[in-house]
N, C-alpha and C positions, 0 to 999 in steps of 0.2 A: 399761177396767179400773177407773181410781180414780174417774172419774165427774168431778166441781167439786171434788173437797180435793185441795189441794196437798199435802199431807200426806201419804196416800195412794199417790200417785205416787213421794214420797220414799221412804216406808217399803220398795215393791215395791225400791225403786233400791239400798236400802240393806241388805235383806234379800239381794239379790244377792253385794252385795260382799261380807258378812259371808261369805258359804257358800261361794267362792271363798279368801278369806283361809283359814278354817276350812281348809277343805283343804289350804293351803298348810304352814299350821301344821302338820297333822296328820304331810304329807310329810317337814316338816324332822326334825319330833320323834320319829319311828320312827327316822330318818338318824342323829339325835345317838345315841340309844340303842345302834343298831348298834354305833356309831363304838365308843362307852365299853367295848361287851362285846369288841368286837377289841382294842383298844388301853387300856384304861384311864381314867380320868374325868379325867387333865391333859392340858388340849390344848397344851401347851409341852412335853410328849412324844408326844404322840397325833397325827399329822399331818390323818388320818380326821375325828380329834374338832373339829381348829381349820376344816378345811376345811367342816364341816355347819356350825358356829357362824358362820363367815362368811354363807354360803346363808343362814340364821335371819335373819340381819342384815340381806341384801339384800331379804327379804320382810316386814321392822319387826317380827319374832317380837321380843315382849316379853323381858327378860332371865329373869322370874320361870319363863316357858313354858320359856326354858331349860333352869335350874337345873334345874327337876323334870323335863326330859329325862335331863338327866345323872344325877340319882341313879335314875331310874326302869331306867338302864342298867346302874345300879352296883347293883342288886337293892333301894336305899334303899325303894323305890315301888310298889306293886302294876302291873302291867300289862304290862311289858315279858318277861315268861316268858313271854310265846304268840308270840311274834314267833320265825320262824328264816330261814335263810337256806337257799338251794338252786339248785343249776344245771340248769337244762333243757337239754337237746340233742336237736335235729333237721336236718332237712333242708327247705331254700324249693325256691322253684323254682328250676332246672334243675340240681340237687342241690348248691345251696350253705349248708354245712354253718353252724349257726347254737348256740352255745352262751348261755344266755338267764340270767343270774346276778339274781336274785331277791331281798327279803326282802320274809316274809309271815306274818299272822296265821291264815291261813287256806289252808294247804297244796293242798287238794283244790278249793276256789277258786280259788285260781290255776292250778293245773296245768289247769282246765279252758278259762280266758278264754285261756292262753296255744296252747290245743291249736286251741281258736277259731278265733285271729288265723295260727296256720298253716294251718290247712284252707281260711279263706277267700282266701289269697292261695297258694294252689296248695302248698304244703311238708306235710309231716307232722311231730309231733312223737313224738322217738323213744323207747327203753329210755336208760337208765343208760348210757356207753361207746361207743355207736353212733359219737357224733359227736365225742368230745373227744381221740380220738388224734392226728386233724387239726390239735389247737390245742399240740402238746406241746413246741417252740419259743415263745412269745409275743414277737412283735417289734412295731413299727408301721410297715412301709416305704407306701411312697405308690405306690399300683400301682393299671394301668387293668386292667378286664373289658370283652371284649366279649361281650356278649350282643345275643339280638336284640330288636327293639323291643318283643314282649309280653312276654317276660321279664326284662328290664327294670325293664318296671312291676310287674312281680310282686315281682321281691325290695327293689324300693325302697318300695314298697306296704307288705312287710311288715315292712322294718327298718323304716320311719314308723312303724308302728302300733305297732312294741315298743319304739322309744324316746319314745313319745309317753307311754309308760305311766311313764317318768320322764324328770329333766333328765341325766340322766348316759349318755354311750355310748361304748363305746371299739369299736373295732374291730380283730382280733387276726387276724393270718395265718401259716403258715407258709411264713415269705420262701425255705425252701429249696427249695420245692414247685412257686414260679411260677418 
């Protein structure tokens, strides 16, 4: 690749990092924005807003990338009017029901990469209602499934793959059900 410059080899090294970091940034700073259009632009009441500003923090997001997150959320900034939020619900394999909470610039983009990630890992993704009456208790109790070993790998295949698409996942049952 770089050949004899030392230089060269740095640059490829550093061009890396940058477009990684980039991302990261990109990740928090849609997050902050969310946070400010739910809660407000104080994170001493915002709980959302203080918890993405920590995240900023853990990946050395500049203070200034902040700010301009937070007014970009507070309408101060051009940019943050195409970003919304939205729930997907379907069904994985061996019909465990899957509600996929979102935020995106790009609506019809994502409902597709999400339609994707359930097709390839055996689930569909469904209408509006299908799948969220399943969720109308939210608890978080610690409970086993047993499935059998190719299904298994199916729906842990495709929780991987949908929380891979960010750092946050919760997982919600209704405890009256099992």
């Amino acid at each position: 690749m770089s050949g004899h410059s030392k230089w060269a080899t740095t640059k490829h090294a550093k061009a890396a990092a940058d477009a990684k970091r980039g991302q990261a940034f990109t990740k928090v700073a849609r997050l902050i924005s969310v946070a400010v259009r739910k809660g407000g632009g104080d994170p001493t009441t915002n709980s959302f807003l203080r918890l993405a500003i920590e995240k900023g923090k853990e990946v050395n997001m500049p203070n200034d990338n902040i700010k301009r997150a937070i007014e970009r959320g507070m309408g101060k900034e051009a940019g943050a009017s195409g970003l919304e939020e939205m729930t997907l619900e379907g069904y994985g394999p061996s019909g465990v029901a899957f509600l996929v909470e979102v935020v995106t610039d790009n609506r019809n983009r994502t409902i597709a990469e999400v339609r994707n990630l359930f097709t390839r890992y055996g689930g569909n993704l469904g209408e509006t209602g299908c799948a969220a009456y399943v969720f109308t208790d939210k608890e978080h109790p610690t409970f086993a499934i047993e499935l059998d070993e190719g299904a298994k790998e199916k729906v842990s295949g495709l929780a991987q793959a949908l929380s891979d698409l960010d750092d946050v996942q919760e997982i919600y049952t209704n405890a009256g059900g099992l």
